[in-house]
N, C-alpha and C positions, 0 to 999 in steps of 0.2 A: 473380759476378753483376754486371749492366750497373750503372752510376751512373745515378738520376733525376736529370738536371742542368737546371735553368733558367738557360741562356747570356745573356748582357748585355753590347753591344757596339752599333760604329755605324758605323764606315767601313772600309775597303776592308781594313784595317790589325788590324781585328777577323777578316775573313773567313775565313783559314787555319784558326784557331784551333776556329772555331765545325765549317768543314770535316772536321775532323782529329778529331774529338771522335766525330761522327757517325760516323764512318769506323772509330774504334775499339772500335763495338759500345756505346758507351753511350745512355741512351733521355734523348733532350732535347725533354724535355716543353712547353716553352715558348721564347721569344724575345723579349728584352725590346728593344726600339732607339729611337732618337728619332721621332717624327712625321716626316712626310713634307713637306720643306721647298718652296719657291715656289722653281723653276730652269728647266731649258730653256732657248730660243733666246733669249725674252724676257724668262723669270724670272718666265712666268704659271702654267706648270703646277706640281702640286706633284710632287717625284721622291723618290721610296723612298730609302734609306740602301741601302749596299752590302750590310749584313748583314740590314735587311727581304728584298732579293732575292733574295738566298741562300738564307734561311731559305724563300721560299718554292717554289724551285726542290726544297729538300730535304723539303715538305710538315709544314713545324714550324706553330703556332701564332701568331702574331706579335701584339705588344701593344705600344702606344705610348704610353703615359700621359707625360704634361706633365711631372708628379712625381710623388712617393707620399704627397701632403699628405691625399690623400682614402684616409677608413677603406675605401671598396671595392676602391681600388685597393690596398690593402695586406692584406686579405685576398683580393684575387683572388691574389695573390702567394703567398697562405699555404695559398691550398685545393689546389695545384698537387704539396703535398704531397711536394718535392724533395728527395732527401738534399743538395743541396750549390747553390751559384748561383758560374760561372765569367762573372770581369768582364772585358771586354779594352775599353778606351778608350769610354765606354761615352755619358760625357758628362754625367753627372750626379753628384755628392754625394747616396751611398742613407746615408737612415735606418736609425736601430739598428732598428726593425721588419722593415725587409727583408736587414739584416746579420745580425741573429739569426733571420731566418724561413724557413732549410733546417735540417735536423738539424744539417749538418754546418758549416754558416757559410758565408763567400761566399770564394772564391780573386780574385785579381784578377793581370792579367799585367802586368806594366809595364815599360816601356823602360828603362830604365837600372840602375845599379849602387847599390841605395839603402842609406845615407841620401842619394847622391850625386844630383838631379838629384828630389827629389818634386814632384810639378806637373804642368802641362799642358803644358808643350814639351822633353821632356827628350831628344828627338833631336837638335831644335834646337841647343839650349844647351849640348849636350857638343861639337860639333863647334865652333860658335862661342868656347867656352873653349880650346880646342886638346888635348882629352882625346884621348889614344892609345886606351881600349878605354870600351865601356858593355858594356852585355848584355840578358837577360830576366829579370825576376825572378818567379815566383810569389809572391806573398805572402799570407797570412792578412788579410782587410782589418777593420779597425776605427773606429773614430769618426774618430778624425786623418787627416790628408791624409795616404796610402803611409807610414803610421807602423805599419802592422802585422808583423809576426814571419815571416821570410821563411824560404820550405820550399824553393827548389830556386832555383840559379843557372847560367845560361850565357854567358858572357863572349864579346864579340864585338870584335875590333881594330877600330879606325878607320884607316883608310889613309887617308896624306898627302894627295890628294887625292877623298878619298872623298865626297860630297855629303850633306844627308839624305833625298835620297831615294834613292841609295841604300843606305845604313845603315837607311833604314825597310823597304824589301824583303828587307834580309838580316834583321833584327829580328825583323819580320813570321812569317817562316818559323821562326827559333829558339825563338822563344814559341809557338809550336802544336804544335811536337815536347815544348815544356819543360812545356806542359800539359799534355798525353797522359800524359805522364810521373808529373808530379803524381798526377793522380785515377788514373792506378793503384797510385801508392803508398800515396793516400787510401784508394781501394778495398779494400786488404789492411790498412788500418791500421796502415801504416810510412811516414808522409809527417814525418820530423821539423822542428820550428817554433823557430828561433833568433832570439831576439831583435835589431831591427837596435842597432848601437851610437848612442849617442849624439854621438859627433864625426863630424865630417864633413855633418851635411847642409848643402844647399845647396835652392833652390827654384828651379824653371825654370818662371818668369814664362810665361804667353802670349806670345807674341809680337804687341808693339806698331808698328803701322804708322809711327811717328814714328822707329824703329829699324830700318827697312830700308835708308834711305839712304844710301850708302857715305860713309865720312869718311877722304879719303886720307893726313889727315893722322896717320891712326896708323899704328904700323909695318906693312911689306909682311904679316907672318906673321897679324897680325890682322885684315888686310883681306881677305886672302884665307881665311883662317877664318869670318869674316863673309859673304863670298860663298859658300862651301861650303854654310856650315850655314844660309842660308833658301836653298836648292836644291833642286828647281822653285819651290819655291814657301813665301812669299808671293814670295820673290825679291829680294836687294839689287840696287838704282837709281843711275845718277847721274843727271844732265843734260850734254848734249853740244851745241857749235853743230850744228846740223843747216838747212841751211838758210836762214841767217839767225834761226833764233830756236832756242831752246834747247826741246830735245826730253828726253824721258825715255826710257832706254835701262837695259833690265835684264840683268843678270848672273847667270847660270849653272854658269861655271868658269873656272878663275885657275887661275894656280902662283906661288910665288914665283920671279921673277926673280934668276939667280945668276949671268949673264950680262952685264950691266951693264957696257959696256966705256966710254960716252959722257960717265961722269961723271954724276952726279944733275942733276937740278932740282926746282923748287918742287913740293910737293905738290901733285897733280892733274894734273901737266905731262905730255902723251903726248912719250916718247922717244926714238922710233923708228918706223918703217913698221910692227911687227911687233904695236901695242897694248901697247908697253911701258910701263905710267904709274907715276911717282914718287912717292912713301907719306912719309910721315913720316922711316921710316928705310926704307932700299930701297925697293927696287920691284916690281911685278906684274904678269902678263902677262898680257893678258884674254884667254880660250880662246873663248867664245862666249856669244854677245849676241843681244840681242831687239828691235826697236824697238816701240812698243807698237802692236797688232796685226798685228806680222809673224810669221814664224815664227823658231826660233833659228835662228841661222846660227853655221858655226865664224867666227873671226874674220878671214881673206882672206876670203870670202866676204861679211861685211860688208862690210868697209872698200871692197870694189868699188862697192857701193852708198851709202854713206854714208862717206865720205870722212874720216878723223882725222889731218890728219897731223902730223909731229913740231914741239911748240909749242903745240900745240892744248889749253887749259886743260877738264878737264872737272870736275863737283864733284857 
């Protein structure tokens, strides 16, 4: 027999999951996602979440409540009558009312290798740290932040220079296969729930806009771990002469520099024709760049248009 599942999710990074779910014969009775935010050209119309769209492309029900502060909405929650509620990024801290309000309790998918990474940016924050592998985790969700007892893991390597967005697309897909998986172990009643350890957590902050500004003055491997992991997006920045006045130009992809024949200079010093700029310890070779509302460009194909050349301080 199919799972009654109430899905709860909210961006692009939810969608697979919710996909995949449908796909494997189970009845998803509901759709819980965020309201429909002010976006567009202007930022006047309001636009659906990925997974509203989805959901309604697949003919689910969809429901947007604020919170679950209101007793309707939390028996609306409850008349739905679900065995189970699957969370993929979903945007909100539910209440023990809609944690305990399927038979079966709420599964939630989460990016990383937990206790390693609980939080809101834990794509980010493992590539930024310089972590070799994260993964999917399904977990059991309860009161704490990703403190609940995890039922199923899939380990995913980080390549040297791998970005987060794409470690979110290979993610993406690993957690929709790892959920499938789950609720049919649920399903049969062999999903077993291991408690996470207690060493090792770590918390992956949101990402703070005052933190995307590159700081050359730390080593090349952390600069360019900094550039990886906000990739596309929010995106690390410096300021460049461009012009006569210093412009903001965002960052993409880097490697570290191991080529270095010229000798260093001062942190932020471009070192060559090639966007080779000096770091604290070594240096970095910027791969491609953005100026703000252009499109990326690899980096010849800047420097034709925007000119850096060796000497040239950026920060």
């Amino acid at each position: 027999m199919a799972l009654r599942i109430i899905f709860m999710g909210t961006p692009e990074f939810s969608v697979p999951t919710l996909q995949s779910l449908k796909q494997a014969g189970h009845d998803i009775v509901a759709v819980y996602t965020q309201p429909p935010r002010p976006g567009g050209r202007r930022g006047l119309d309001l636009v659906k979440s990925s997974v509203h769209q989805a959901a309604e492309l697949l003919g689910i029900p969809v429901l947007t409540p604020l919170n679950f502060k209101a007793e309707e909405d939390r028996q609306t929650f409850a008349d739905f009558k679900a065995d189970v509620a699957v969370v993929v990024a979903y945007g909100l801290l539910l209440p023990e009312a809609i944690l305990n309000g399927t038979r079966l309790g709420c599964y939630n998918g989460h990016a990383s290798l937990l206790p390693r990474w609980r939080g809101a940016a834990p794509i980010q924050r493992a590539i930024m740290a310089g972590d070799e592998k994260t993964g999917m985790m399904v977990m059991q969700m309860e009161k704490g932040l990703d403190t609940g007892p995890v039922a199923l893991t899939r380990e995913v390597q980080i390549g040297e220079a791998m970005t987060a967005g794409e470690l979110h697309d290979r993610l993406m897909l690993a957690g929709a296969r790892a959920m499938v998986e789950a609720m049919a172990k649920l399903e049969a009643g062999d999903l077993p729930l291991t408690p996470q350890p207690d060493e090792g957590v770590l918390y992956a902050a949101k990402i703070d806009k005052r933190e995307t500004r590159i700081d050359f003055s730390r080593p090349a491997r952390e600069v360019h771990n900094h550039i990886r992991g906000l990739s596309p997006f929010p995106g690390a920045w410096f300021e460049a002469p461009v012009n006569g006045r210093l412009e903001r130009v965002k960052m993409l992809a880097s490697e570290v520099a191991r080529d270095v024949g010229m000798g260093s200079g001062e942190a932020g010093t471009v070192l060559d024709d090639q966007l080779t700029v000096a770091c604290g310890d070594g240096a970095v070779r910027l791969l491609r760049l953005q100026r703000a509302g252009g499109k990326p460009l690899a980096a010849a194909d800047f420097l034709r248009g925007t000119p850096l050349p060796a000497g040239t301080r950026i920060a």
